[in-house]
MARBA-3410 file (N, C-alpha, C, O; in Angstrom, 1 decimal):
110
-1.0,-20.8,22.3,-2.2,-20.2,21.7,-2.5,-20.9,20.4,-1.5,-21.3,19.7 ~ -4.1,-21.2,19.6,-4.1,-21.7,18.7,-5.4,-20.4,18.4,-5.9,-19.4,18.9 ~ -5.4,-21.4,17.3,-6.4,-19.7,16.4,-7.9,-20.2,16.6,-8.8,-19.6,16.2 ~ -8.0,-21.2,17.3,-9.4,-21.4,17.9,-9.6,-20.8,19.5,-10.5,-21.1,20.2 ~ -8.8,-20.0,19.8,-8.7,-19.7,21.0,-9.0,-18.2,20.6,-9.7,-17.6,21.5
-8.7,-17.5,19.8,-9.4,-16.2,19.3,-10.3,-15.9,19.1,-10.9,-16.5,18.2 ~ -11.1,-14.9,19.7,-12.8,-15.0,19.6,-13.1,-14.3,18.1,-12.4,-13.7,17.3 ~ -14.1,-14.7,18.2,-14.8,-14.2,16.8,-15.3,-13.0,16.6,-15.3,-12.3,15.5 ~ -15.9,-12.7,17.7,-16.4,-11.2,17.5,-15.8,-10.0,17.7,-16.2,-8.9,17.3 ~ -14.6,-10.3,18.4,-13.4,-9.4,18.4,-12.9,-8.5,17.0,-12.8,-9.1,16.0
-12.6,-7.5,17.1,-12.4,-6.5,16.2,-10.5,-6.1,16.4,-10.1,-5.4,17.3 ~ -9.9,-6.6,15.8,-8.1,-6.5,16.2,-7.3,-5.3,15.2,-7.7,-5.0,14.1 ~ -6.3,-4.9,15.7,-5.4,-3.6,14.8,-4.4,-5.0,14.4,-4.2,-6.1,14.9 ~ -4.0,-4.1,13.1,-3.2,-4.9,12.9,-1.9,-5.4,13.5,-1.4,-6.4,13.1 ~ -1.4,-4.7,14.2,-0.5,-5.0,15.4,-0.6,-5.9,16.3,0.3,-6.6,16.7
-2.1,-6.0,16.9,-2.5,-7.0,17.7,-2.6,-8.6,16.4,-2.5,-9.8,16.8 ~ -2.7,-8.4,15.4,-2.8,-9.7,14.8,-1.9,-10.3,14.2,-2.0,-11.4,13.8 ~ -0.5,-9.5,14.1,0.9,-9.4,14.3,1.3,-10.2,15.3,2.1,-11.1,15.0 ~ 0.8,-10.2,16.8,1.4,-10.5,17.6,0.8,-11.9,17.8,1.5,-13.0,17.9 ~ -0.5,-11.8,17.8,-1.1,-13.1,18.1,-0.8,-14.3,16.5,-1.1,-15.5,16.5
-0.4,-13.8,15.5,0.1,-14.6,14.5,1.4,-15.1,15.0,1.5,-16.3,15.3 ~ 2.7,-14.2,15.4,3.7,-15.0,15.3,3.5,-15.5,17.2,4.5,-15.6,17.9 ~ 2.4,-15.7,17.8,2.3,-16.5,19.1,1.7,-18.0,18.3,1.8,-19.1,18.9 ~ 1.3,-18.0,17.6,0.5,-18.9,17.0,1.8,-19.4,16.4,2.2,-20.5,16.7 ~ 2.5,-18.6,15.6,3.7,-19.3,14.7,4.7,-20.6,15.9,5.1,-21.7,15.9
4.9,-19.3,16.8,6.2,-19.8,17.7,5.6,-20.9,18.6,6.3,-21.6,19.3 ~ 4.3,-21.1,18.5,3.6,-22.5,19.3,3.3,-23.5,18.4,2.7,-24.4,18.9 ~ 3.6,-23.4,17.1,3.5,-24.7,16.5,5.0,-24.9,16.5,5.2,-26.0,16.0 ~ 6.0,-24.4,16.7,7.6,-24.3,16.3,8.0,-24.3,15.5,8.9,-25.0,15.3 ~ 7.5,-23.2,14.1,7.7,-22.8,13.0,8.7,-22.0,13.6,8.4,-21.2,14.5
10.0,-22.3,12.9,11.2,-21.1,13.0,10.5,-20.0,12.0,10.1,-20.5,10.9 ~ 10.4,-18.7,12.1,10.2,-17.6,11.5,11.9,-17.1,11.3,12.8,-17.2,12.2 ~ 12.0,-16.5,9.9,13.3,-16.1,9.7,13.0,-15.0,9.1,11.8,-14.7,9.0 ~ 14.1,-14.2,8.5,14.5,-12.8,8.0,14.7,-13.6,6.4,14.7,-14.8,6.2 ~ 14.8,-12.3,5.4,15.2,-13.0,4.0,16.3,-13.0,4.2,16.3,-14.2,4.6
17.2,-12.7,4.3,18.5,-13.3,4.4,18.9,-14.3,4.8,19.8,-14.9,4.3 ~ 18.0,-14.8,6.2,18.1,-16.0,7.0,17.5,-17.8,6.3,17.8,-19.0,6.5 ~ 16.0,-16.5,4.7,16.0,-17.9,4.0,17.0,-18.3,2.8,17.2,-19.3,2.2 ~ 17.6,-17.0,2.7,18.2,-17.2,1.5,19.4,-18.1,1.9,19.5,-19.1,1.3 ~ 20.3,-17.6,3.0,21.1,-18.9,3.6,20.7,-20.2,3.5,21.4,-21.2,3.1
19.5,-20.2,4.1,19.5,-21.6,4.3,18.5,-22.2,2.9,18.5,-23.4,3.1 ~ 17.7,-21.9,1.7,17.3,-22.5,1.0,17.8,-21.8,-0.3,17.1,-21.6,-1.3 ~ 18.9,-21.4,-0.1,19.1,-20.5,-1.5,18.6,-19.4,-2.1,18.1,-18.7,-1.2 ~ 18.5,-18.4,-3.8,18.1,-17.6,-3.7,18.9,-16.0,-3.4,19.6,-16.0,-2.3 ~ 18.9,-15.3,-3.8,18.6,-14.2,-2.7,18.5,-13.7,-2.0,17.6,-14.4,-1.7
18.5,-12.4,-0.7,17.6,-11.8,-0.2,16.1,-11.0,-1.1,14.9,-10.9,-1.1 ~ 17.3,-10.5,-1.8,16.4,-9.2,-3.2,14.9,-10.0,-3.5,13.7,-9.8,-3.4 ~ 15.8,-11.2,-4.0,14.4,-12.4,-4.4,13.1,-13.3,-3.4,12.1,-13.8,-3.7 ~ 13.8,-13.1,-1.8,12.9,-13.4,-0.9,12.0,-12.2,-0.5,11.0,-12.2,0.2 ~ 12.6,-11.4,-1.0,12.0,-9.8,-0.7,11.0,-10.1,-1.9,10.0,-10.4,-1.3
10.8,-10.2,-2.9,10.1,-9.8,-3.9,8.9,-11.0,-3.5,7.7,-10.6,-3.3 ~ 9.3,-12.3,-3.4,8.7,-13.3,-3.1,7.9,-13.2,-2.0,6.8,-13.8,-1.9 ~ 8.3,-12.6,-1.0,7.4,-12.6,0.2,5.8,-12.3,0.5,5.1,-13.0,1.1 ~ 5.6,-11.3,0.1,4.1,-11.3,-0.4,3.3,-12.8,-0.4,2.5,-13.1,0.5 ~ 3.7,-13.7,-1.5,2.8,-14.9,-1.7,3.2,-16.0,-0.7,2.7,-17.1,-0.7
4.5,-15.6,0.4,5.1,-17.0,1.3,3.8,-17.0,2.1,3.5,-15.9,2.6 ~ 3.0,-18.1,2.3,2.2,-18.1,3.0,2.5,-17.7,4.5,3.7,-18.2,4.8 ~ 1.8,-16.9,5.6,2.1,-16.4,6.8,3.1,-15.7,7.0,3.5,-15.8,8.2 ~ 3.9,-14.8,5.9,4.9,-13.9,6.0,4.4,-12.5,6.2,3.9,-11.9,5.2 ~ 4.4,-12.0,7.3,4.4,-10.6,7.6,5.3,-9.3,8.0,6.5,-9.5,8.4
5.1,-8.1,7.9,6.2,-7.0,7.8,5.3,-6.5,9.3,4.1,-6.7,9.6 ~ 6.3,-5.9,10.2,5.8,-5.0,11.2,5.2,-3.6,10.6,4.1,-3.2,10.7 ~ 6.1,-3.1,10.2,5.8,-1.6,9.1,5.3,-1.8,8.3,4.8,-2.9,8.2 ~ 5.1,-0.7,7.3,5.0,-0.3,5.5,6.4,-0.7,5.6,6.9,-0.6,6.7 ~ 7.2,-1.3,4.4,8.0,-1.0,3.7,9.5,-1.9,5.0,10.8,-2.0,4.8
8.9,-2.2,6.0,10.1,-3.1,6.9,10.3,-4.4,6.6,9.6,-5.0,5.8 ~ 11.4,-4.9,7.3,11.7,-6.1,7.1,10.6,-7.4,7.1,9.7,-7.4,7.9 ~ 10.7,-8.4,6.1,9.8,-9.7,5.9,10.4,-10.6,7.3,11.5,-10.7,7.6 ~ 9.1,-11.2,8.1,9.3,-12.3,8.7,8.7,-13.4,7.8,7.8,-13.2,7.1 ~ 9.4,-14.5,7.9,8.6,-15.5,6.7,9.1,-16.4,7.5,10.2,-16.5,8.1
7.7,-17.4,7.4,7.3,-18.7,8.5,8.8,-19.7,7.5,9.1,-19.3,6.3 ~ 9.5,-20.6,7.9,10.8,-21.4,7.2,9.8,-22.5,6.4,9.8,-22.8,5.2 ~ 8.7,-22.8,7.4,7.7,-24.2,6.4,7.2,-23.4,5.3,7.6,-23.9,4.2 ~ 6.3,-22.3,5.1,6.1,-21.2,4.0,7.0,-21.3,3.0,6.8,-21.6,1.8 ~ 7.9,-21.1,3.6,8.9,-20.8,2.4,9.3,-22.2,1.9,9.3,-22.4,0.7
9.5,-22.9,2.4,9.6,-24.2,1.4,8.4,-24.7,0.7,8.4,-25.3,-0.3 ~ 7.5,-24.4,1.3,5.9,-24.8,0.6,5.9,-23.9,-0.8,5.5,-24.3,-1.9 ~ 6.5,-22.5,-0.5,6.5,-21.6,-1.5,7.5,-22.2,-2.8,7.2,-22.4,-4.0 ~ 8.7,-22.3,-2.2,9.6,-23.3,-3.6,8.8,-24.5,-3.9,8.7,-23.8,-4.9 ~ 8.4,-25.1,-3.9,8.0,-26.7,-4.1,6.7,-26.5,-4.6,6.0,-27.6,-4.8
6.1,-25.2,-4.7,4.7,-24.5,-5.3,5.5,-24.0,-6.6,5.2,-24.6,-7.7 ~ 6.4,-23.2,-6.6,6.9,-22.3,-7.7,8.1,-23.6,-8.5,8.9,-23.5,-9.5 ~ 7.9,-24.7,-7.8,8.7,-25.5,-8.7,7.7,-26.3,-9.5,7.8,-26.3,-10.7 ~ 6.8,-26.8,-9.1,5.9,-27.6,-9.4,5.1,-26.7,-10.7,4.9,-27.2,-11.8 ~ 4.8,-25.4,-10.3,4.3,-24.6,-11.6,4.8,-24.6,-12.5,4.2,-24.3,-13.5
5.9,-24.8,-12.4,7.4,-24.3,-13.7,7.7,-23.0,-13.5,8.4,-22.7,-14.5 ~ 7.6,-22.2,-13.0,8.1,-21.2,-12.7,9.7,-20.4,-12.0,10.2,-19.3,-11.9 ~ 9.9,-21.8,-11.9,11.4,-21.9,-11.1,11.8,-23.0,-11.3,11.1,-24.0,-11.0 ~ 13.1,-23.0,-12.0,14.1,-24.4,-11.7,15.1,-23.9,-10.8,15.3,-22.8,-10.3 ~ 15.7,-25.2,-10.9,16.9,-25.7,-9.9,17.9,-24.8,-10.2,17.8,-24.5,-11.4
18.7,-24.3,-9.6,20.0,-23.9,-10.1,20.8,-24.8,-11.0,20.6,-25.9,-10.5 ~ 21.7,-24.9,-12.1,21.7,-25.8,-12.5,23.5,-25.4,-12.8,24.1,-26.1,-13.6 ~ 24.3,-24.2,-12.1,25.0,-23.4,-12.5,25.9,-23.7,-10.8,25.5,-23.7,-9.6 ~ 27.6,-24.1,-11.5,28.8,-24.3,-10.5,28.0,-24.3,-8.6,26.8,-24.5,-8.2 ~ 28.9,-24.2,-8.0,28.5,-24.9,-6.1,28.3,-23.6,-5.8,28.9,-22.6,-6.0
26.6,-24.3,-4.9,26.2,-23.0,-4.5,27.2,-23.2,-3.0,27.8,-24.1,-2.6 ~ 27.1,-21.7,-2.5,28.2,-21.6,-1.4,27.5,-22.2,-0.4,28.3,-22.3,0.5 ~ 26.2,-22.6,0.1,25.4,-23.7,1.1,26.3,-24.9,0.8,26.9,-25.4,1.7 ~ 26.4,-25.5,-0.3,27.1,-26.9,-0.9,28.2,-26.9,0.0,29.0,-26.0,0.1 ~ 28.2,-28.5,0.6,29.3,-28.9,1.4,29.8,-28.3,2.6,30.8,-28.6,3.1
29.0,-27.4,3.1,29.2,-27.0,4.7,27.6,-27.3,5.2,26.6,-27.7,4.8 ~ 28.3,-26.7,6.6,26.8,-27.5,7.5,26.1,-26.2,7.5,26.7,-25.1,7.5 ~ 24.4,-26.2,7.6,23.2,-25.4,7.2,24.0,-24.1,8.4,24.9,-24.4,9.2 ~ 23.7,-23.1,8.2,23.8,-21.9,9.2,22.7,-22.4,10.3,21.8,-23.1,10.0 ~ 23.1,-21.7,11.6,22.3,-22.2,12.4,21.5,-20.7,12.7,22.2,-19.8,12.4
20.7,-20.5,13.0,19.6,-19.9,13.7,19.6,-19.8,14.9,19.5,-20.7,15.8 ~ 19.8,-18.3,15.1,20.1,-18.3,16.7,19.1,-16.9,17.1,19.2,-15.8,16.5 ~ 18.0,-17.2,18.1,17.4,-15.8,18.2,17.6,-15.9,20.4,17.6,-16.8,21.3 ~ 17.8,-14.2,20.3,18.1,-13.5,21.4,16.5,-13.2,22.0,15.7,-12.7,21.2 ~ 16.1,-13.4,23.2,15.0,-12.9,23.9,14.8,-11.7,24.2,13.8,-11.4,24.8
END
């Protein structure tokens, strides 16, 4: 599915735009992850992927107040936005515990 395939005059809940967003996500092969899932793999937090999520471009909650899905390209677009502003540096403090082992892998159940 791509988002030219969505009609225009159509009137959607937000549930239905939930679904047809992450069909659109999972057909370009954007891994969508959990904040924990980015904090593993690009550092950070959860607390801070939580607070951050809001501005990750294409990050949505199912609920009020539920867990963040956040597109993985988002979220790097989002550091490399928040680095570029000055708003965030590098860690610059002892091995982060990512350092020197291999990335966590991503594993989702059907």
């Amino acid at each position: 599915m791509t988002i030219d395939e969505i009609p225009d005059n159509n009137v959607y809940t937000g549930r239905e735009m939930k679904r047809i967003l992450r069909a659109i996500l999972e057909g370009t092969g954007d891994v969508v992850v959990t904040t924990t899932e980015a904090s593993e793999l690009l550092g950070h937090s959860p607390d801070w992927w939580r607070r951050e999520a809001p501005e990750v471009g294409g990050a949505y909650q199912e609920t009020d107040g539920g867990p963040w899905s956040l597109p993985l390209s988002g979220c790097r677009e989002h550091l490399r936005r928040r680095r570029k502003d000055g708003k965030l540096r590098r860690r610059a403090f002892g091995k982060q515990p990512w350092k020197g082992r291999p990335a966590p892998q991503i594993v989702r159940s059907s």
